[in-house]
C-alpha positions as CSV (number, residue, x, y, z in Angstrom):
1,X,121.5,114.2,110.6
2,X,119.7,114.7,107.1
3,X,117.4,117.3,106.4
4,X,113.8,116.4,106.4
5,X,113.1,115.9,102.2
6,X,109.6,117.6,102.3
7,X,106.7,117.1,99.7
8,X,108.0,119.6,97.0
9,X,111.6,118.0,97.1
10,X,109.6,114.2,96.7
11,X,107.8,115.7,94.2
12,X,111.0,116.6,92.1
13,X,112.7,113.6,92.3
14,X,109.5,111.8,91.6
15,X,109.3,113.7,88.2
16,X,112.9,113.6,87.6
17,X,112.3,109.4,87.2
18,X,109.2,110.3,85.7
19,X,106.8,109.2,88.7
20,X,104.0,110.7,89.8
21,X,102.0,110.4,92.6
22,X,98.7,111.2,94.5
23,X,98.4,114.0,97.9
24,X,98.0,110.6,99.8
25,X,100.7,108.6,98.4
26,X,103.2,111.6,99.0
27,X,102.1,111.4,102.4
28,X,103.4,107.4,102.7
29,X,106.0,107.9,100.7
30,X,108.0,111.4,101.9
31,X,108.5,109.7,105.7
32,X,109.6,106.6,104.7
33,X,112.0,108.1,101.9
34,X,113.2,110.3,105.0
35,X,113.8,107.3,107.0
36,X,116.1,106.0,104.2
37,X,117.8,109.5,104.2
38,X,119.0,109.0,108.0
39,X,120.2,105.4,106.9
40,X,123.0,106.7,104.9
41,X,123.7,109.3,107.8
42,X,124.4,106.2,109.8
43,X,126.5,104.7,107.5
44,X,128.6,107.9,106.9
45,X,129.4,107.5,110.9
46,X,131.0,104.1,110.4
47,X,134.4,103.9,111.0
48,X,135.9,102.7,107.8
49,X,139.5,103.0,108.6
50,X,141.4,99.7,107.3
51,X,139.0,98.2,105.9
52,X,139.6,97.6,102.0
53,X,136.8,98.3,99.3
54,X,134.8,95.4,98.5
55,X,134.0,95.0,95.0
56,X,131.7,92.0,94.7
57,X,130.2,89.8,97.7
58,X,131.1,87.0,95.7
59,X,134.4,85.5,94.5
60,X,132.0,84.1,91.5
61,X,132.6,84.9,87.7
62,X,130.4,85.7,85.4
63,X,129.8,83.0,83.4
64,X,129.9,84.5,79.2
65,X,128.0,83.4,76.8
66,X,128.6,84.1,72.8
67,X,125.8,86.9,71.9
68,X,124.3,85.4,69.2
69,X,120.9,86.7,67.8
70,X,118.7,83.9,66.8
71,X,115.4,83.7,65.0
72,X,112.2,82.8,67.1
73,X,109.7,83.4,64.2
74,X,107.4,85.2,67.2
75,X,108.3,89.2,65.8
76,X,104.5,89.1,64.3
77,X,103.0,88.1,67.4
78,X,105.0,90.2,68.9
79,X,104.1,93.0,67.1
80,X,100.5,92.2,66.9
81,X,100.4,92.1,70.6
82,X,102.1,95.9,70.4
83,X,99.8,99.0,71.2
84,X,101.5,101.1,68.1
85,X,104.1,100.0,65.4
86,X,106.4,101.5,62.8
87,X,108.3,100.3,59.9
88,X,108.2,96.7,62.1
89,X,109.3,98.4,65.0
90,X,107.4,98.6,68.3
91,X,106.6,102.4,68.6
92,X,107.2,103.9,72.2
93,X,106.5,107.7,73.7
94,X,110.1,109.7,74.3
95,X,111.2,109.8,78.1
96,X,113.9,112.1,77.5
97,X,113.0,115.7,76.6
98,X,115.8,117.8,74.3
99,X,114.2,120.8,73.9
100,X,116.1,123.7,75.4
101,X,113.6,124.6,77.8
């Protein structure tokens, strides 16, 4: 059975996807992200013997398109519309951290 995840383990993962929540929120979300722990330990009980990996549900294809850019004439608005810009570029804050901390 899984270990219970706790409040500081929540708490990492939360920051590791750059989430943060309140005492209270931690206190809805920890049980029911328990819960979903002791799903997989249900699924690791499955008897999987003969039973071939399934790739896709569907027998579908994708359905490819050429990738062609194509001018819309809305990158002003679009840009107006933006909180901060650079050199025509929409400016955004850095998720990923490379300082050697």
């Amino acid at each position: 059975m899984a270990e219970k995840l706790g409040r500081e383990a929540a708490k990492h993962v939360a920051e590791l996807a750059k989430l943060s929540f309140t005492d209270q929120e931690l206190d809805q979300f920890v049980p029911q992200l328990e819960e979903t722990m002791h799903l997989f330990d249900d699924l690791q009980q499955m008897d999987t013997t003969g039973v071939e990996p399934m790739y896709s549900p569907t027998t579908e294809v994708n359905g490819m398109r050429e990738d062609v850019a194509e001018k819309s004439g809305q990158k002003e608005a679009l840009l107006q519309n933006a909180p901060e810009t650079k050199n025509g570029l929409i400016k955004v804050p850095a998720i990923i951290d490379e300082s050697e901390d």
